[in-house]
C-alpha positions in Angstrom: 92.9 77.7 89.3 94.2 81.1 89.8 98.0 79.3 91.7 97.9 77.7 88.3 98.0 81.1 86.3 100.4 82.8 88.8 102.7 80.0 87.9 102.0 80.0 84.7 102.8 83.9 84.7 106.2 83.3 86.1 106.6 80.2 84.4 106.5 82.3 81.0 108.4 85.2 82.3 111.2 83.0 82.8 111.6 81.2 79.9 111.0 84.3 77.8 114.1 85.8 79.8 116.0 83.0 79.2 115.3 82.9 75.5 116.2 87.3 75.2 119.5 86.8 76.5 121.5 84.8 73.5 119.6 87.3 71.3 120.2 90.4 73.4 123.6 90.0 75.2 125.4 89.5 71.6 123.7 92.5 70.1 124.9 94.9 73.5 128.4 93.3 73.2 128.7 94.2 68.8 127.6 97.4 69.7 129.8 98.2 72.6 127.4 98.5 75.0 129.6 97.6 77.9 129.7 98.9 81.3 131.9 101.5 82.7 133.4 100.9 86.8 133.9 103.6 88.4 137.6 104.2 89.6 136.6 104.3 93.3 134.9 101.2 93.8 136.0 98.2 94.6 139.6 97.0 92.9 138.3 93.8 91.9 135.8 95.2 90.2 137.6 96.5 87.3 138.0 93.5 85.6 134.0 93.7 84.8 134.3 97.0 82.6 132.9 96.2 79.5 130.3 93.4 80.8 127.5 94.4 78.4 124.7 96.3 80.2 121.3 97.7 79.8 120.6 94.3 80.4 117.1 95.1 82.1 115.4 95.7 78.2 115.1 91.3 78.5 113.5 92.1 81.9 110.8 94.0 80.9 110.6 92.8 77.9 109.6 89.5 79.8 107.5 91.4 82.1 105.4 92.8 79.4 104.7 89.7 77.5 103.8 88.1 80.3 101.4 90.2 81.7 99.6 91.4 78.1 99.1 87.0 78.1 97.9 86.2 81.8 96.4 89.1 83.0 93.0 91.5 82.5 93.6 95.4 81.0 92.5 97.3 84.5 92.9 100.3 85.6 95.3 99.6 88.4 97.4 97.2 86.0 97.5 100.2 83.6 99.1 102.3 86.2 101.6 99.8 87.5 102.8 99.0 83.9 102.8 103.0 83.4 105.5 103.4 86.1 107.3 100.4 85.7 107.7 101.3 81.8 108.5 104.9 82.7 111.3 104.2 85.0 112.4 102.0 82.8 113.0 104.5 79.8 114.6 106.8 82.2 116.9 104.5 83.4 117.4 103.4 79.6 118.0 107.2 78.7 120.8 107.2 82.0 122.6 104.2 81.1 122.1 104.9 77.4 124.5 108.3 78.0 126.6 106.4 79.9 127.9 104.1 77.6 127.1 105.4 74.1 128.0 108.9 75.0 130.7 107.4 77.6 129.6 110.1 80.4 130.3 107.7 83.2 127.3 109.4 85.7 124.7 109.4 82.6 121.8 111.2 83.7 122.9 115.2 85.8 121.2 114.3 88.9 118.6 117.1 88.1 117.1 115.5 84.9 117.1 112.4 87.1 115.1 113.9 89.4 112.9 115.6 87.2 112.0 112.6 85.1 111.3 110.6 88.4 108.9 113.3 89.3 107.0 113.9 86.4 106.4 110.2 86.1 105.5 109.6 89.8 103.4 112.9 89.4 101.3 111.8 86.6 100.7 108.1 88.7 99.5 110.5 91.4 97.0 112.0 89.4 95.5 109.2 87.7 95.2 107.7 91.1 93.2 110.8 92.4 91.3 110.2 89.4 89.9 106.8 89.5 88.9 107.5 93.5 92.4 105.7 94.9 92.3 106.3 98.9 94.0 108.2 101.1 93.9 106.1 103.7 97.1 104.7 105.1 97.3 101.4 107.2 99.2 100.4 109.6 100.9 97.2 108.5 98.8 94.2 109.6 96.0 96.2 111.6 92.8 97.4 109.8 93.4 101.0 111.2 94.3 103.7 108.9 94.5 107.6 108.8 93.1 109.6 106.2 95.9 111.6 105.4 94.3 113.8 102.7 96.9 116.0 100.6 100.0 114.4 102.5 99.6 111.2 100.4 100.9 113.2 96.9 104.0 113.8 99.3 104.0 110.0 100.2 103.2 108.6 96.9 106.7 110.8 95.7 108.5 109.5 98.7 107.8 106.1 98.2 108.4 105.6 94.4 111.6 108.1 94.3 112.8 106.3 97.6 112.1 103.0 96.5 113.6 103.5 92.9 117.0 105.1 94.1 116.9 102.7 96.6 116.4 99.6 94.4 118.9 101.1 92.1 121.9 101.4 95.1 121.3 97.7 95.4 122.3 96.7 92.0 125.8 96.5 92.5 127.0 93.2 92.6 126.3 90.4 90.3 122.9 88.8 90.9 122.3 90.9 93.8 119.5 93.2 92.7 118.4 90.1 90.6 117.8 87.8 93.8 116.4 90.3 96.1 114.1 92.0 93.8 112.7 88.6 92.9 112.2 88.0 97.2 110.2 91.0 97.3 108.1 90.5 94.4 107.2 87.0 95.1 105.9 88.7 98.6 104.0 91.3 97.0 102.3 88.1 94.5 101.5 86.5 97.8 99.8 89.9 99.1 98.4 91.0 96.4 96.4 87.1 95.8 95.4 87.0 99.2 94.1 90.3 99.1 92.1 89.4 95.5 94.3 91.5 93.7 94.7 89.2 90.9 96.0 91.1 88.1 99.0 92.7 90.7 99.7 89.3 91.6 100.2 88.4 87.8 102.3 91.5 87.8 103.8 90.6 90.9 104.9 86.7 89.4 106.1 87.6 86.1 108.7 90.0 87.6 110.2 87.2 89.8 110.1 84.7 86.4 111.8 87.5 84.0 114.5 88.5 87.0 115.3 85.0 88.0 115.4 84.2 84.0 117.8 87.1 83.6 119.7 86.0 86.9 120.4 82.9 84.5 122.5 85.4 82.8 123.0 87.9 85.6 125.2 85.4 88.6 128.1 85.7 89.3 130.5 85.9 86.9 127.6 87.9 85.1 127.5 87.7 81.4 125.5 91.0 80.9 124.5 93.8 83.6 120.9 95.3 83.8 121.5 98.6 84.4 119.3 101.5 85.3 116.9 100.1 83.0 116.0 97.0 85.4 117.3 98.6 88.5 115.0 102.2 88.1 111.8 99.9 86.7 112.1 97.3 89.5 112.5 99.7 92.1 109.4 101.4 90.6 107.4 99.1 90.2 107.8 97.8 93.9 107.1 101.3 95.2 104.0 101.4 92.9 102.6 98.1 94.0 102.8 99.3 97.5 100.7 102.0 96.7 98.1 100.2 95.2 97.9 97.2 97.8 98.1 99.9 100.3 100.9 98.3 101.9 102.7 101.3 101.8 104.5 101.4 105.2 104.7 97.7 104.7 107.2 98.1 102.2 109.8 99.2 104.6 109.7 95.7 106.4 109.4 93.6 102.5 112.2 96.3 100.7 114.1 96.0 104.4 117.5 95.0 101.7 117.5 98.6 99.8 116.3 100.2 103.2 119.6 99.0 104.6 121.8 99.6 101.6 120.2 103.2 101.3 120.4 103.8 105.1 124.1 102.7 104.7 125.2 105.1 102.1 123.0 108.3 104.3 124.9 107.2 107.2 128.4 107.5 104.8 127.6 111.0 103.6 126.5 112.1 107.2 129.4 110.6 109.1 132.0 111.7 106.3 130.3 115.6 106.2 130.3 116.4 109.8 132.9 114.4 111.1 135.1 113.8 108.4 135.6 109.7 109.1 133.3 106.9 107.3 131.4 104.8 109.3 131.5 102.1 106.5 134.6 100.6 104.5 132.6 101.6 101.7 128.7 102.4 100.9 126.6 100.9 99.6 126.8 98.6 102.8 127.1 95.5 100.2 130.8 96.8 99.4 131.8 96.9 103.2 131.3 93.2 103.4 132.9 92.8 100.2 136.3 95.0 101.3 136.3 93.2 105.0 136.6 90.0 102.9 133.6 88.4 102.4 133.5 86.9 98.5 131.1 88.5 96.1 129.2 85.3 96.0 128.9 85.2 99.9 127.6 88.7 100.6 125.1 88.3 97.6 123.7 84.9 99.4 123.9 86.5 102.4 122.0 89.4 101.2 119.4 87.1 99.4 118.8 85.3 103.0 118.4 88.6 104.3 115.9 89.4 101.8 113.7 86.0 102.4 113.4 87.3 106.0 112.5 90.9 105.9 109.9 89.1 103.2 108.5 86.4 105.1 108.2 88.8 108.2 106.1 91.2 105.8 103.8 88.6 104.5 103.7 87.0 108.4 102.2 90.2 109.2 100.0 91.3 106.3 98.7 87.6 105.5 98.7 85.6 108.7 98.8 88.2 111.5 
């Protein structure tokens, strides 16, 4: 019974998504919506300036629908929609100065930062307050260490990490799309097995509304989805983490953005203290891209990827 809801959920998400984009991706093109490439990426990237973006409103548009249908008003279902919407609206605000305003970085990195913080702040607290442990697990044992105050450092780390880490991803067409929708449809399987039921709901109607904007989103892509799917997705993983307390698990299910983030720390590092790049270009997805590879290939290469580091993370948390 409860398979038939989770499909149901992502089932609905889907075709919701599906149905947004003819009304949405006219309105962002009338009102010039478009996106802006910045002048040192890629070459053959230019030609997508002006692709309407912003294109993650369908997304959690889809999300919320879905979940205010299949799922019961709890607690931890409060909080995950909390951070998921509040990323979301910063990343709206970010690419909403970007392309109105036409201030190509949007967002200074300080208001960035602060309006990641305050939101993962305030998840913190309400955590604290409905008697959310401390505990952290190692992934697939039942041991865990009561880290006490450290996990207000943690919970930060893990949604600002995950966030920025999801949002590096989002740089080719369908990219983010694909391998957000891998992880999620782990995190349904997790969160199901672990009787987490409204999560998984969560969990299903995110891979439903992102493979319905994928529709929309693969390569050529009509529309783009911006820091207002990439910031709420990458929220909303690091938040589900935290409540399945999974949360060193994540680095084995997100094992995509910990590559692509690893990649462009590696850039900075090499390029600071020795003055040479490691990579052709970071995020890692654009050294694949500049050695060759089509945009096509390094996105299904990337989405293979993903399905491993997923299956390995469910392996051990479900079956292990």
């Amino acid at each position: 019974m409860f398979t038939r809801i989770l499909l149901f959920s992502l089932g609905a998400a889907f075709i919701l998504a599906v149905l947004l984009g003819p009304l949405f991706i006219p309105v962002l093109r009338r009102l010039k919506f478009g996106q802006s490439i910045r002048e040192e990426g890629p070459k053959n990237h230019m030609k997508k300036s002006g692709t309407p973006t912003m294109g993650g409103t369908i997304i959690l548009l889809a999300i919320s629908f879905t979940v205010l249908k299949f799922a019961n008003q709890t607690t931890d279902l409060f909080l995950l929609i909390f951070v998921t919407l509040g990323y979301g609206l910063l990343g709206f605000l970010d690419d909403f100065i970007k392309v109105v305003m036409k201030r190509n970085l949007g967002l200074t990195a300080k208001q960035k930062l602060f309006g990641q913080l305050l939101v993962a702040g305030a998840f913190y607290y309400f955590l604290m307050v409905t008697g959310h442990s401390t505990v952290v697990y190692l992934p697939g044992e039942n041991v865990g260490i009561d880290i006490g105050w450290l996990y207000l450092p943690l919970v930060i780390l893990i949604i600002l990490g995950t966030s920025n880490a999801v949002n590096l991803t989002d740089g080719l067409d369908g990219l983010l799309a694909g391998t957000s929708a891998i992880a999620f449809g782990a995190y349904a399987i997790i969160a199901s097995v672990m009787t987490q039921p409204n999560l998984a709901i969560f969990s299903a109607a995110v891979v439903g509304a992102v493979m319905g904007f994928l529709v929309y989103n693969a390569h050529p892509a009509k529309v783009f989805m911006g820091d207002t799917g990439s910031l709420a997705l990458g929220g909303a993983l690091g938040a589900l983490a935290i409540l399945t307390k999974t949360e060193l698990l994540l680095i084995i299910i997100g094992g995509v953005f910990v590559i692509e983030t690893l990649s462009v720390l590696i850039q900075v590092i090499s390029f600071k203290t020795r003055g040479k790049r490691i990579f052709r270009m970071s995020p890692i997805h654009h050294h694949f891209e500049l050695g060759g590879w089509s945009e096509w290939k390094v996105v299904v290469s990337f989405w293979l990827a993903g399905l491993v580091f997923a299956g390995i993370g469910v392996y051990i948390e479900v079956l292990m």
